[in-house]
Rosetta silent file (secondary structure, phi, psi, omega in degrees, C-alpha in Angstrom):
SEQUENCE: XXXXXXXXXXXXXXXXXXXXXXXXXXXXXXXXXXXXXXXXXXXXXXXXXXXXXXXXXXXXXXXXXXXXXXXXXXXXXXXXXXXXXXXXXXXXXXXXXXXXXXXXXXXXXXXXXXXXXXXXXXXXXXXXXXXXXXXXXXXXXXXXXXXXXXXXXXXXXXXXXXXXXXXXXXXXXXXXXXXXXXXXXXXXXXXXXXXXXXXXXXXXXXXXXXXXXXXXXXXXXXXXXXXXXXXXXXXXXXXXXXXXXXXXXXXXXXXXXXXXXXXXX
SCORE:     score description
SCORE:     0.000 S_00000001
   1 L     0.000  129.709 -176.742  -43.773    7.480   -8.578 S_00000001
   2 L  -113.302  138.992 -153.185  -42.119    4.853  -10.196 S_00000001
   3 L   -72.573  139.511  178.311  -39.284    3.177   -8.853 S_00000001
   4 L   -41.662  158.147  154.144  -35.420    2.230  -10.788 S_00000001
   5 L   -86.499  -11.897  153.717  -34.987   -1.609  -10.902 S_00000001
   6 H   -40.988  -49.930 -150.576  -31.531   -0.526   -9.250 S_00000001
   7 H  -102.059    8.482 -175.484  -33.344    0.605   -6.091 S_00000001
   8 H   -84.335  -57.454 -154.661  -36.222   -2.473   -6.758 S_00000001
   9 H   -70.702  -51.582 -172.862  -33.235   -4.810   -6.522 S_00000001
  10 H   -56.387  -46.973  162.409  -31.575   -2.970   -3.752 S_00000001
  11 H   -58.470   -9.439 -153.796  -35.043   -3.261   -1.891 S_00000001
  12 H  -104.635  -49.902  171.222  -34.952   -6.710   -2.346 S_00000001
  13 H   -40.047  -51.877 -168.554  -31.275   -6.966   -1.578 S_00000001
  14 H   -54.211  -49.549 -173.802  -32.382   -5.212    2.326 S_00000001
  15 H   -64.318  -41.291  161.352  -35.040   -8.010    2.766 S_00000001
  16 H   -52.792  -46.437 -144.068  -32.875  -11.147    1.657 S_00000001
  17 L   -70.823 -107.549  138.470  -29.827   -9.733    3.788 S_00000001
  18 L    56.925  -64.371  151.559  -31.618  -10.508    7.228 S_00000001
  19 H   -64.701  -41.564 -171.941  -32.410  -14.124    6.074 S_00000001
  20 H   -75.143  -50.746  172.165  -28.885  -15.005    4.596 S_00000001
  21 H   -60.793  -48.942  172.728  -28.006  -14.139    7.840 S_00000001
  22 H   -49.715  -48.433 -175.445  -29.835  -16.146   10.122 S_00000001
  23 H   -69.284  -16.539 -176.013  -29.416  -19.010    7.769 S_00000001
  24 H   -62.046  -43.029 -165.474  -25.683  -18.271    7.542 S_00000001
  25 H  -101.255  -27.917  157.654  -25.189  -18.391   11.500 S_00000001
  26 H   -59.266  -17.731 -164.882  -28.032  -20.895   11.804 S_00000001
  27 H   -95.894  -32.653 -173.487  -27.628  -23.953    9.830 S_00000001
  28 H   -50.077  -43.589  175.194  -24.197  -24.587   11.416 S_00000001
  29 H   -90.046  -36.776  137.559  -26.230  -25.173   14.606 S_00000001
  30 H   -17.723  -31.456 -145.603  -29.592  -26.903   12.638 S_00000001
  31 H  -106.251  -45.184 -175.775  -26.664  -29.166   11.804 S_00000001
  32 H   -72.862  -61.486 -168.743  -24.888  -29.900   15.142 S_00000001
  33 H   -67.259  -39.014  170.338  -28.655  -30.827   16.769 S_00000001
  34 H   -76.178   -8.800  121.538  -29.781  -33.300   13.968 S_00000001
  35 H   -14.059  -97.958  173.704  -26.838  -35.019   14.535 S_00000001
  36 H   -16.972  -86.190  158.422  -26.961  -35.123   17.841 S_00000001
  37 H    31.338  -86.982 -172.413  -30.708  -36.253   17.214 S_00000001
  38 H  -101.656   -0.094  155.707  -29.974  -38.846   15.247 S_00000001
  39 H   -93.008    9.204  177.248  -26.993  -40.163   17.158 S_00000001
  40 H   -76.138  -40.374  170.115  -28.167  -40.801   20.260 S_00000001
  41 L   -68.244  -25.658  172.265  -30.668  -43.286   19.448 S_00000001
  42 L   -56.946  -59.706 -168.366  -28.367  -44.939   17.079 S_00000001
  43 H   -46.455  -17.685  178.674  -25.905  -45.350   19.775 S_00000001
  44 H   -93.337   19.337  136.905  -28.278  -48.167   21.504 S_00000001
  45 H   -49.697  -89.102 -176.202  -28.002  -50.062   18.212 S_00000001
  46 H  -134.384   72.908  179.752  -25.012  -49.169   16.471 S_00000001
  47 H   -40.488 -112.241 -156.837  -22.835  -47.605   19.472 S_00000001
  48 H   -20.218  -50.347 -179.366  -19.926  -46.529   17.128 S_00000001
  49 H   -65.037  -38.314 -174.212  -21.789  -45.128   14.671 S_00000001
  50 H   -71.726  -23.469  174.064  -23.901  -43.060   17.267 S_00000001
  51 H   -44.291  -45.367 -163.498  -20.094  -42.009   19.095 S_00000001
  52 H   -32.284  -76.332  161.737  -19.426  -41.025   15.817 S_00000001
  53 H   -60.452   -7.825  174.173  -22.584  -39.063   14.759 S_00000001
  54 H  -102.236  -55.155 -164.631  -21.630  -36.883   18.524 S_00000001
  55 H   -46.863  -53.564 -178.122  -18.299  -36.680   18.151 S_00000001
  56 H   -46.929  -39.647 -169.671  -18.621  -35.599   14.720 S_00000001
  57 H   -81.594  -26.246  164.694  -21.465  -32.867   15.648 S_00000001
  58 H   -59.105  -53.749  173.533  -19.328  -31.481   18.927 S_00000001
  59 H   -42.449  -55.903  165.138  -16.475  -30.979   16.355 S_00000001
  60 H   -31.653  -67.369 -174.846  -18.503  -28.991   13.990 S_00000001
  61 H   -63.928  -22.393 -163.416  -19.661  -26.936   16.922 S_00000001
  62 H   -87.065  -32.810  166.908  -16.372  -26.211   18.406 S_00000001
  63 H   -65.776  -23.209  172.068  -15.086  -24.980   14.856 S_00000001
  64 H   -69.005  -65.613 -125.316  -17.866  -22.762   14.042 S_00000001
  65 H   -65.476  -35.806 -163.416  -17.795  -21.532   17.495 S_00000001
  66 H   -95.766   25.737  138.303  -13.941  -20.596   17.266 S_00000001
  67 H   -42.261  -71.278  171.036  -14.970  -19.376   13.519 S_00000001
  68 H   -65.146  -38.786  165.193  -17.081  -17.166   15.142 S_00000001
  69 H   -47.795  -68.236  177.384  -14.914  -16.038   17.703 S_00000001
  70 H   -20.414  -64.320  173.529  -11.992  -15.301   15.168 S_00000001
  71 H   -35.865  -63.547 -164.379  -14.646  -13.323   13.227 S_00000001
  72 H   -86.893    7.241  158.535  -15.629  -10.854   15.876 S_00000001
  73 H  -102.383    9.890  148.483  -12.002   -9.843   17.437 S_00000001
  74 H   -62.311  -24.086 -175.326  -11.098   -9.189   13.676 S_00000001
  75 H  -106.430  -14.801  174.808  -14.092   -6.747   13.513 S_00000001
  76 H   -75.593 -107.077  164.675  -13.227   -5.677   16.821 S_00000001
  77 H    39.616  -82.374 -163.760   -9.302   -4.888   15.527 S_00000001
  78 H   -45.641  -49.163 -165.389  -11.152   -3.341   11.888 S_00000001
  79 H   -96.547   12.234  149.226  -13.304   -1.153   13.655 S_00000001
  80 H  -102.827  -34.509  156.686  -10.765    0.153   16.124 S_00000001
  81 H   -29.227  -41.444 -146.233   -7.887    0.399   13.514 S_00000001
  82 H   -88.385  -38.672 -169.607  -11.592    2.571   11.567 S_00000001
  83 H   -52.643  -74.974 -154.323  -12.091    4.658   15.174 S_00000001
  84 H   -63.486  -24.334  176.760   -8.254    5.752   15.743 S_00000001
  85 H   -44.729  -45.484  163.126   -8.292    6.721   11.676 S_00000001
  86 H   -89.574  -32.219  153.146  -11.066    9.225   12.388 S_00000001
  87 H   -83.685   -9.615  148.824  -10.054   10.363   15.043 S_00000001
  88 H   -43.541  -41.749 -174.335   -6.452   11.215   13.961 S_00000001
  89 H   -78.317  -31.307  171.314   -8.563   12.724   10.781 S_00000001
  90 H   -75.855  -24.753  167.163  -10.614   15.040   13.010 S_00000001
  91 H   -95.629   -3.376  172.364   -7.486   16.340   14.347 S_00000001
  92 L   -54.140  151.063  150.307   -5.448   16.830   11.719 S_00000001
  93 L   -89.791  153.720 -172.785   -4.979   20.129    9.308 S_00000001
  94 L   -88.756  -30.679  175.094   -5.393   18.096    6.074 S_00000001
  95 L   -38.832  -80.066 -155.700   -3.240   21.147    4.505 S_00000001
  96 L  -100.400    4.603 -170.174   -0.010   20.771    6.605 S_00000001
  97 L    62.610    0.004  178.468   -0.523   17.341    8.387 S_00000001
  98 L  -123.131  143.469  174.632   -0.089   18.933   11.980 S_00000001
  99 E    14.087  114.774  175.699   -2.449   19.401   14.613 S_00000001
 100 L  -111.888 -114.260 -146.725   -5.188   21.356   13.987 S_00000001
 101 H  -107.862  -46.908 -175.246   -7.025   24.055   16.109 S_00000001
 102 H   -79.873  -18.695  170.555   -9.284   21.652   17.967 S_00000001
 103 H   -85.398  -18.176  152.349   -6.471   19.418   19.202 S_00000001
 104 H   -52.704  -49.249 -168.027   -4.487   22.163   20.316 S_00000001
 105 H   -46.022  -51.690 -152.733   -7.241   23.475   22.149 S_00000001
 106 H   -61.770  -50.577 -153.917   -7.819   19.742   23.395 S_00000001
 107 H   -80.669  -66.763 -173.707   -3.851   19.220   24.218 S_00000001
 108 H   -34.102  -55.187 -162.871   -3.174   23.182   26.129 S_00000001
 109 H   -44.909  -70.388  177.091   -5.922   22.229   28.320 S_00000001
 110 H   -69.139  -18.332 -166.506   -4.603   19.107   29.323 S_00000001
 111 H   -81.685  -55.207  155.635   -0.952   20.057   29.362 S_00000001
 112 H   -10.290  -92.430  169.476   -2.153   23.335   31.271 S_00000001
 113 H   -12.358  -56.990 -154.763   -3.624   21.125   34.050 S_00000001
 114 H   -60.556  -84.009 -176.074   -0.750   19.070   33.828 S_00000001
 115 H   -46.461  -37.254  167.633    1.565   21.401   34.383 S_00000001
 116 H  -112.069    6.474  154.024    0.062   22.829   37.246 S_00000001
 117 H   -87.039    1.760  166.684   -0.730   19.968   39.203 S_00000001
 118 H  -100.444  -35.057  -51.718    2.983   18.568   39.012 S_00000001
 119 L   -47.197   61.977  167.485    4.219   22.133   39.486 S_00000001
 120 L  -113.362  142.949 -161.985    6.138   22.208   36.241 S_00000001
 121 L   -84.771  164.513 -141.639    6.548   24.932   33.328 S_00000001
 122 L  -135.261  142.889  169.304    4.546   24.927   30.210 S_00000001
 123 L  -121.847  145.524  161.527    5.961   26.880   26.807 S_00000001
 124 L  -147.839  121.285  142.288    3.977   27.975   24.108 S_00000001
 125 E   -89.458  124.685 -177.899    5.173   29.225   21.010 S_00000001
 126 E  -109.940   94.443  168.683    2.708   31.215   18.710 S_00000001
 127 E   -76.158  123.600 -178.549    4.527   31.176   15.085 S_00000001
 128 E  -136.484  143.825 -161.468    3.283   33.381   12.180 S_00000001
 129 E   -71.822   87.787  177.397    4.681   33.453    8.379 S_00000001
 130 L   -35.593  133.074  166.309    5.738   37.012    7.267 S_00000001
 131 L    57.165   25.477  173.956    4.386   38.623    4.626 S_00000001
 132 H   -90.791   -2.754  156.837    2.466   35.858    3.588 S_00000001
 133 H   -42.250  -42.609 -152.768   -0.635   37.683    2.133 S_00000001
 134 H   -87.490    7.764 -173.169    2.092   39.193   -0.359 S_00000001
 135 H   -92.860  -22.069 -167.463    3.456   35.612   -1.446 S_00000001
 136 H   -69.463  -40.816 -175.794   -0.398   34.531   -1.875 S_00000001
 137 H   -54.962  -69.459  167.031   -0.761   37.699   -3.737 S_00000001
 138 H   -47.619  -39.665 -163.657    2.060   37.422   -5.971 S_00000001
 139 H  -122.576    5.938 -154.138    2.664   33.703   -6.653 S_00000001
 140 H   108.084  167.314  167.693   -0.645   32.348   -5.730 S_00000001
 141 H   -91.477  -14.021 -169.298   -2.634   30.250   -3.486 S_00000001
 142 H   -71.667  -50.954 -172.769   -1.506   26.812   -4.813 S_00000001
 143 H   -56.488  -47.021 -149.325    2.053   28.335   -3.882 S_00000001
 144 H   -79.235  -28.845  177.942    1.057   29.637   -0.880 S_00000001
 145 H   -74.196  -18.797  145.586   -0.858   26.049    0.686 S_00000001
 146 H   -38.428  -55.063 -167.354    3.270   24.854   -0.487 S_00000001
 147 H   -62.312  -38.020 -164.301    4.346   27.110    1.383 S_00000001
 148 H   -82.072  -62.337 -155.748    2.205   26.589    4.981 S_00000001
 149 H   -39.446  -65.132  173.768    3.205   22.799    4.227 S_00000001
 150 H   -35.586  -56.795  179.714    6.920   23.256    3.945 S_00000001
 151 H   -45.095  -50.960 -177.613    6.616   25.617    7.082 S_00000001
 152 H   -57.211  -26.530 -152.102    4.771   22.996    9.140 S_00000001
 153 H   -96.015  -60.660  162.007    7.231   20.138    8.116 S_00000001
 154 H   -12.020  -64.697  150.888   10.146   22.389    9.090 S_00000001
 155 H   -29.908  -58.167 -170.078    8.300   23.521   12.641 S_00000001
 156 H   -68.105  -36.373 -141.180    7.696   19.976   13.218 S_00000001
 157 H   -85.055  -14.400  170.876   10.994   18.619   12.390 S_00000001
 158 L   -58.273  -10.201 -173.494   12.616   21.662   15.506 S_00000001
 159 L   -77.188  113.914 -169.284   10.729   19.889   17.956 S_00000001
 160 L   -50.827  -34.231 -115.021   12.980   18.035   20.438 S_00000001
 161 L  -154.111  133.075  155.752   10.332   15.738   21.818 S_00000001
 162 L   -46.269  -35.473 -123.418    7.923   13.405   20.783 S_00000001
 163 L  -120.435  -41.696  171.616    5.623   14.913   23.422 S_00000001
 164 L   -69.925  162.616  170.450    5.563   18.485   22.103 S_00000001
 165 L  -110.597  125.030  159.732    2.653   19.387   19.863 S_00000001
 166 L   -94.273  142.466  157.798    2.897   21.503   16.501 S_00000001
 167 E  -131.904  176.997 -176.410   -0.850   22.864   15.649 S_00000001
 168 E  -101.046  125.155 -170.343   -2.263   25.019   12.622 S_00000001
 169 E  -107.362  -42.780 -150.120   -3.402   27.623   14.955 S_00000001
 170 E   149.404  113.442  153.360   -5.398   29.775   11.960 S_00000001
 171 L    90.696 -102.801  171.944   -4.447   30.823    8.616 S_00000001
 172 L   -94.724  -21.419 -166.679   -0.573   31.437    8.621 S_00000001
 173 E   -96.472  142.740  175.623   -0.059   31.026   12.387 S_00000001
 174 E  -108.857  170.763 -170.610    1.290   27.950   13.863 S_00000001
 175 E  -154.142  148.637  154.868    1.394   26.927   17.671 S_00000001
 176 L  -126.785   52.431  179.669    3.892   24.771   19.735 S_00000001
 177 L   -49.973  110.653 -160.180    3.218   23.404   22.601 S_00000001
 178 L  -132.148  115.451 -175.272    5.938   22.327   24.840 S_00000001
 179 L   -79.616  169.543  170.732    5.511   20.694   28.030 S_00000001
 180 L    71.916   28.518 -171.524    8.459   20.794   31.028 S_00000001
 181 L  -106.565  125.967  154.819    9.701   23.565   28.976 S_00000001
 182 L  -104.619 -156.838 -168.503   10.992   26.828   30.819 S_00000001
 183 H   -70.553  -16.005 -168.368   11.546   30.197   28.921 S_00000001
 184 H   -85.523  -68.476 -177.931   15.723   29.065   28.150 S_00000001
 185 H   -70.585  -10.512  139.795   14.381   25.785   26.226 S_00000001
 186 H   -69.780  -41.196 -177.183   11.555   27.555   24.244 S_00000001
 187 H   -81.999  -14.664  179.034   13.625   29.860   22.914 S_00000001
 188 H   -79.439   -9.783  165.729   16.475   27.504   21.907 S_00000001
 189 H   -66.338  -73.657 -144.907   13.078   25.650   20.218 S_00000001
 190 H   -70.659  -48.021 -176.183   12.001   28.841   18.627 S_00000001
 191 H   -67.485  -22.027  167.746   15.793   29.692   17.210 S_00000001
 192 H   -53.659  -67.790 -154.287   15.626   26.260   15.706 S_00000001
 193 H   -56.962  -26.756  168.854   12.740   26.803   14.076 S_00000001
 194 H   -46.930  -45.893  167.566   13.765   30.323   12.937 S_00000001
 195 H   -53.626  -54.568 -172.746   16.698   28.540   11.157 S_00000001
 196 H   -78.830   -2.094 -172.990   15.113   26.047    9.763 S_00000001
 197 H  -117.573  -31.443  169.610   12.167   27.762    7.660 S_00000001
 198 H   -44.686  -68.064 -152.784   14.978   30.503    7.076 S_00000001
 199 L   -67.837    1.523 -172.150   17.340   27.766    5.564 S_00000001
 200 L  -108.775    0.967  156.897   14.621   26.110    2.797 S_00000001
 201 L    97.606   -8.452 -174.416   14.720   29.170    0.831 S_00000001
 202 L   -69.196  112.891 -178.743   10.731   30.100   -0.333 S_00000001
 203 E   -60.476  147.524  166.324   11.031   32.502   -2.381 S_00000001
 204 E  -169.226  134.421 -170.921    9.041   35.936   -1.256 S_00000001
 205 E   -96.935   76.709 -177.010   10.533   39.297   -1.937 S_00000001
 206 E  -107.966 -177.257 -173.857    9.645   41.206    0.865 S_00000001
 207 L   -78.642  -22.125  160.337   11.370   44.351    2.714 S_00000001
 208 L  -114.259   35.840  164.180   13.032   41.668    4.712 S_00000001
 209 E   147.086 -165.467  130.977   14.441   39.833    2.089 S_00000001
 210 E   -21.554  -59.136 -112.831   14.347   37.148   -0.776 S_00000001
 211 E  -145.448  137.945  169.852   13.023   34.675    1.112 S_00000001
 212 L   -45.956  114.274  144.860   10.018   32.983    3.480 S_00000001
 213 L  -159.249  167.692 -167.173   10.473   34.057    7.578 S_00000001
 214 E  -142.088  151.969 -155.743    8.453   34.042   10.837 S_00000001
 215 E   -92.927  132.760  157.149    7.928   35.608   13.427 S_00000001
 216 E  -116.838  153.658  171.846    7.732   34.009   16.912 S_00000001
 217 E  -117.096  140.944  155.847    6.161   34.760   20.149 S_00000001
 218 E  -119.464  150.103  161.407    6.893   32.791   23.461 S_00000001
 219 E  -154.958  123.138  170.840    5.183   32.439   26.646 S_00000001
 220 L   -82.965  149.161 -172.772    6.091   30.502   29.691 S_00000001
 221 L  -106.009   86.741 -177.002    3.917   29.203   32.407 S_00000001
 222 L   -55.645  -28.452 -151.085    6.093   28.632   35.468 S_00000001
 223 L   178.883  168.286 -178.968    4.205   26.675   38.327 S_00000001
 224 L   -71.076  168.893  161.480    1.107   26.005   39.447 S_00000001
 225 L   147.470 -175.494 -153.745   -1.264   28.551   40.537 S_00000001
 226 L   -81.158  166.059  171.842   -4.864   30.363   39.224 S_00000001
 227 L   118.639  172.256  163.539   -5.930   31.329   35.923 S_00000001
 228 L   -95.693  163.858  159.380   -6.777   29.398   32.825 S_00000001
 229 H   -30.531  -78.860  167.719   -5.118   28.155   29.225 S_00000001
 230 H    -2.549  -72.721 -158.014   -6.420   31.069   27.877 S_00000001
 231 H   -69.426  -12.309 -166.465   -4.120   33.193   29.278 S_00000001
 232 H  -106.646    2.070  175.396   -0.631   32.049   28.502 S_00000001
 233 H   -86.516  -39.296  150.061   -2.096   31.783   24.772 S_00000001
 234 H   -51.852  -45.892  174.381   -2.803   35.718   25.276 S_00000001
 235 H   -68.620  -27.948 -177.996    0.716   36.284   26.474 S_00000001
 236 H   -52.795  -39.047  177.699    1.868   34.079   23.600 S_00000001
 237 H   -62.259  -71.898 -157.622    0.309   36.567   21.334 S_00000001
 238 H   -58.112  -27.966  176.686    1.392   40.088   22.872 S_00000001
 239 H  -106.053   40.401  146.208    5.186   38.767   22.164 S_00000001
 240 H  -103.388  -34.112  165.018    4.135   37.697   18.862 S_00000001
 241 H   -75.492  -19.808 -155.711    2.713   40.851   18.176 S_00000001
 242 H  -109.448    8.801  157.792    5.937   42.910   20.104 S_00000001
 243 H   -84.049  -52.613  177.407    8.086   40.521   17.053 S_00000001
 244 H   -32.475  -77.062  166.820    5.747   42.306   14.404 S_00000001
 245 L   -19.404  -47.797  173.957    6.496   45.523   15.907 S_00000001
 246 L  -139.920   46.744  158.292    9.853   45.134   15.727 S_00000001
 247 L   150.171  -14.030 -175.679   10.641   43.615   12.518 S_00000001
 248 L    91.677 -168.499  152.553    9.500   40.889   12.109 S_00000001
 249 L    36.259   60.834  177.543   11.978   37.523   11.445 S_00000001
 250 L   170.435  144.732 -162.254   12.936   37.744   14.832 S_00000001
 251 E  -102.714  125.093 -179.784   11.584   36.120   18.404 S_00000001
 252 E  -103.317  150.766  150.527    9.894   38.097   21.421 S_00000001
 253 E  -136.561  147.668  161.996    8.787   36.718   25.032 S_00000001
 254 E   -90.378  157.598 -132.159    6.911   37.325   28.054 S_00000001
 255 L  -138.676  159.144 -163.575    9.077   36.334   30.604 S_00000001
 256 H   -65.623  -69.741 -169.873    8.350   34.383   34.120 S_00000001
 257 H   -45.350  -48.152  179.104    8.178   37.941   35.833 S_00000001
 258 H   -94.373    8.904  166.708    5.931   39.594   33.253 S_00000001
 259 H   -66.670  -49.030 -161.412    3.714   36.527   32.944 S_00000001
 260 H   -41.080  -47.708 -166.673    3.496   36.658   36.756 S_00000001
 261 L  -116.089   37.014  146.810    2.210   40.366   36.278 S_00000001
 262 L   -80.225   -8.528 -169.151   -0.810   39.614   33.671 S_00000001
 263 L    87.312   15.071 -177.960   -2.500   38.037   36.838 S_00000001
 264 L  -108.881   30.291  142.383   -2.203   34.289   34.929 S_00000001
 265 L  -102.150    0.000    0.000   -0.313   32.826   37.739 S_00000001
């Protein structure tokens, strides 16, 4: 099979690179010892000139050396600046810019934990966009990936706290995760956010109105005690589904007492 002169050249390129390095990082020091070398014997001759010939060849080395130094915490810097990029990219939704599924997962866990080794409450909000099949339906999908944006930027901007997390839970649905929260300060979260996705206006003609609104579910975690993540993400759901149920555009909760009596406390 016969090969491009692209990938001839490229092979060539692989073989050189290997040399140019050694000689790159090599010659500096080839350079410093034949000095050295030749000024030691000079010095029993022509002492100045051999000071000269050392001094000169110590100098060399201490500037490559802090050359080289320079070099590698700049590539340290570049390739941690390249690390936090990707990771920030694996957690992202690229759609809405917030969180996406696996750093919620990643975050409940620890905030979970968190929560119940300090013995402090946990919030979760499960948000989901009414009627958005019929805006996808109607206006499109380019509208409707508009739409999940606006909502997320909205979501985000109700958040009190640097500390809470908005995620892209799936699809339509959003998540909030708020630690040190009890059931009084999720829901004054969740009527924010109700407002604010109300107040921007996307059009969708639905049975409840002109206009883009969602649904929320909350569920608080009071205190420490057994059970997993899992579970207060279940309760989030049954009062996201008991908002469906009863109308939508409007916020449900489980409550301390009826988390208490799922067993996930």
């Amino acid at each position: 099979m016969m090969r491009s002169p692209q990938e001839s050249e490229a092979d060539v390129d692989e073989e050189k690179r290997p040399l140019a390095v050694v000689i790159e990082n090599g010659s500096p020091i080839f350079y410093t010892l034949a000095l050295l070398a030749l000024s030691i014997p000079l010095m029993r001759e022509h002492f100045y000139v051999g000071t000269v010939g050392i001094l000169t060849a110590l100098v060399v080395h201490t500037i490559r050396t802090a050359a080289l130094q320079s070099r590698l915490v700049r590539t340290q810097h570049e390739l941690r600046d390249a690390r936090d990029r990707l990771e920030k990219i694996a957690l992202t939704d690229a759609l809405t810019n917030a969180a996406n599924r696996r750093c919620f997962d990643q975050t409940l866990s620890l905030e979970w934990n968190r929560a119940a080794r300090n013995q402090l409450p946990l919030g979760l909000l499960l948000i989901d966009i009414d009627h958005f099949k019929k805006l996808n339906d109607r206006y499109g999908h380019p509208t409707g990936d508009k739409c999940l944006a606006a909502v997320a930027s909205a979501l985000q901007a109700a958040l009190p706290r640097s500390g809470d997390l908005l995620a892209r839970y799936g699809g339509e649905e959003f998540a909030a995760i708020l630690p040190a929260t009890d059931e009084d300060g999720a829901r004054l979260v969740a009527v924010k956010m109700l407002a604010a996705v109300s107040s921007m206006h996307i059009r969708n003609e639905t049975s409840l109105g002109d206009f883009v609104t969602v649904s929320i579910g909350i569920a608080v975690f009071g205190s420490a005690g057994t059970g997993s993540a899992h579970q207060i993400v279940e309760a989030a759901d049954r009062a996201l589904y008991r908002a469906k149920e009863r109308g939508r555009n409007r916020i449900e909760s489980i409550g301390q007492r009826d988390f208490q009596g799922t067993g996930s406390v």
